[in-house]
C-alpha positions in Angstrom: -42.5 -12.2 36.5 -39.6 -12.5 33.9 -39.3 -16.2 34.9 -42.8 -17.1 35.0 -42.4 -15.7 31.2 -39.0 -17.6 30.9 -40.6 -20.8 31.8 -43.6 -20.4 29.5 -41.5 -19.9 26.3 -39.5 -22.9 27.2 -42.2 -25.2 27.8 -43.6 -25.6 24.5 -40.3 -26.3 23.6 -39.5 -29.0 25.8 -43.2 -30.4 25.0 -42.4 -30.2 21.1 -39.3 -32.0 21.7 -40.7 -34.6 24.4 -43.8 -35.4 21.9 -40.9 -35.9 18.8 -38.6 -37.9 21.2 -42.0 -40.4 21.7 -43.3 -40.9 17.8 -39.7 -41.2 17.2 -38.9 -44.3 16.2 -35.2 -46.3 15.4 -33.7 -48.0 13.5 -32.2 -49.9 15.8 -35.1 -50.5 17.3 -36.7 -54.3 17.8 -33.1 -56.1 19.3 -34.1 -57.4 22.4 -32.0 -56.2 25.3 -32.2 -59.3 27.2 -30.5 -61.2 24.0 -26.9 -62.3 24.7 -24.8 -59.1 23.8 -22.6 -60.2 20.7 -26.4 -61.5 19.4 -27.5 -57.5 20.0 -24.2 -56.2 18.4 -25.2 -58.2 15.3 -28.4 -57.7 14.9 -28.1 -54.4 15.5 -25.3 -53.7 12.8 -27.6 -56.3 10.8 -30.0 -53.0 10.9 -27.8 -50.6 10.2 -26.3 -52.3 7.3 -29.8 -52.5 5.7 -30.1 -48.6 5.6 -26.8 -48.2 3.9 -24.8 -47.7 7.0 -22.1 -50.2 6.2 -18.7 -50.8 4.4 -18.5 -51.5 0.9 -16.5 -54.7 1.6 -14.7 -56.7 3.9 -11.4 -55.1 4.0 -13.3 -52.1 5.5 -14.4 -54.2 8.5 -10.9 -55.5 8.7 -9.5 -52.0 8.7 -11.8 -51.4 11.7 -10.5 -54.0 13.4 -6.6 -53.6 12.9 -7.7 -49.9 14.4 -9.4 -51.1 17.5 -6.6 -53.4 18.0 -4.0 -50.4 17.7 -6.5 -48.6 20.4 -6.4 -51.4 22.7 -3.0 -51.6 22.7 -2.5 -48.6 23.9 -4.7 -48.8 26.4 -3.0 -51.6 27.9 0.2 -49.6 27.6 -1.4 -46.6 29.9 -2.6 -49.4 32.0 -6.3 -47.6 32.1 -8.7 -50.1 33.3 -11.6 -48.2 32.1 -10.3 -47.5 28.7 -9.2 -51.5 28.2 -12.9 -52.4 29.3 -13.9 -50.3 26.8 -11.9 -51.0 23.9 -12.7 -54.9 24.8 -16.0 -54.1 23.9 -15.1 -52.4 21.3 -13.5 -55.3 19.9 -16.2 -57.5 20.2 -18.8 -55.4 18.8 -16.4 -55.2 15.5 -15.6 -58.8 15.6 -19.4 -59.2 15.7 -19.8 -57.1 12.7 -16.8 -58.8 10.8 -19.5 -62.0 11.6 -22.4 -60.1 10.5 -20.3 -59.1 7.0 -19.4 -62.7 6.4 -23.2 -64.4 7.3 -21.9 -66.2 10.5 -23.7 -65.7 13.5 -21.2 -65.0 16.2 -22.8 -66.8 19.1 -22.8 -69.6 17.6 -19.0 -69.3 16.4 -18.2 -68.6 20.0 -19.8 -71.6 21.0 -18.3 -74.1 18.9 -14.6 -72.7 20.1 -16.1 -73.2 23.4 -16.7 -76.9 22.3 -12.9 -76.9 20.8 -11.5 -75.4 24.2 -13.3 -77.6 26.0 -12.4 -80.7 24.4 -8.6 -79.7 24.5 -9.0 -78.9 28.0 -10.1 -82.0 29.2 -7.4 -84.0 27.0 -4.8 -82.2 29.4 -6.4 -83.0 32.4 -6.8 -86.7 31.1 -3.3 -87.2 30.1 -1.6 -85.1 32.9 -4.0 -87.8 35.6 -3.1 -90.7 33.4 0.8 -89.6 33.8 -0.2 -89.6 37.9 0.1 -85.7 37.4 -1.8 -82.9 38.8 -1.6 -79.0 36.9 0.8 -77.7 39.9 3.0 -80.4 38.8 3.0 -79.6 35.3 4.0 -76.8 33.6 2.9 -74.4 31.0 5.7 -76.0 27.9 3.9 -79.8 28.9 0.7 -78.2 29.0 0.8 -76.4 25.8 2.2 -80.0 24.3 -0.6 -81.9 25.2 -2.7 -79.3 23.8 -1.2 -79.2 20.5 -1.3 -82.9 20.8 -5.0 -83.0 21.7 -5.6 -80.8 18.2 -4.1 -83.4 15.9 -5.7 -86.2 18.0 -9.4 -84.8 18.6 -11.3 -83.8 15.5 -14.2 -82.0 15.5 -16.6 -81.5 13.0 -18.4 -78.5 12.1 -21.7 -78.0 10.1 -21.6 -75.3 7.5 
């Protein structure tokens, strides 16, 4: 019998709480979960930033991020796997916000490095074939010439 009265004084409270949980609405809520994920860490510190949750300037952000470097440091020093995942991300979702704080859209940032990389890339494999080389005949000081070389030689432009 005391359970039966147990269960009915929890009930309503779990129904309160389950009917609060479903008008409840975020925030954070509208970033689609199927965007790429430094997209979502932007837009979602986007949202919070228009509610007040945000530093007053950049050297807050940057402050952040000399932190989460320290914190990844360290776990590469324990050698945690699960801590360096996570302070990888935790790195990313700041460098998004250090984006978000300066108007750039990360993704798109990321993918004109990828452009850059690219385009270096390729200038090594070019000039270590046109030398009759292959990269297990090459090494990591010729490599890291050529791509220094392929900086000065290949300019890229970027759009504001």
């Amino acid at each position: 019998m005391k359970m039966k009265k147990k269960r009915e004084k929890v009930a309503p409270r779990l129904l309160k709480r389950k009917e609060f949980e479903e008008d409840r609405k975020s925030v954070l809520e509208g970033v689609p979960k199927d965007a790429p994920s430094l997209s979502q860490a932007y837009e979602l510190t986007q949202k919070a930033a228009q509610v007040g949750f945000d530093w007053p300037d950049i050297e807050g952000v940057l402050k952040k991020l000399d932190e989460e470097i320290g914190e990844f440091r360290e776990a590469l020093s324990l050698r945690n796997r699960r801590k360096i995942r996570e302070e990888i991300g935790d790195l990313f979702f700041v460098l998004a916000n250090v984006s978000r704080f300066l108007q750039i859209n990360p993704e798109e940032a990321l993918k004109e490095t990828l452009k850059k990389f690219v385009s270096r890339f390729r200038y090594i494999e070019m000039a270590l074939h046109r030398a009759g080389k292959s990269f297990p005949q090459s090494n990591l000081i010729e490599m890291d010439r050529l791509w220094e070389e392929s900086k000065k030689k290949i300019k890229m432009r970027f759009t504001d």
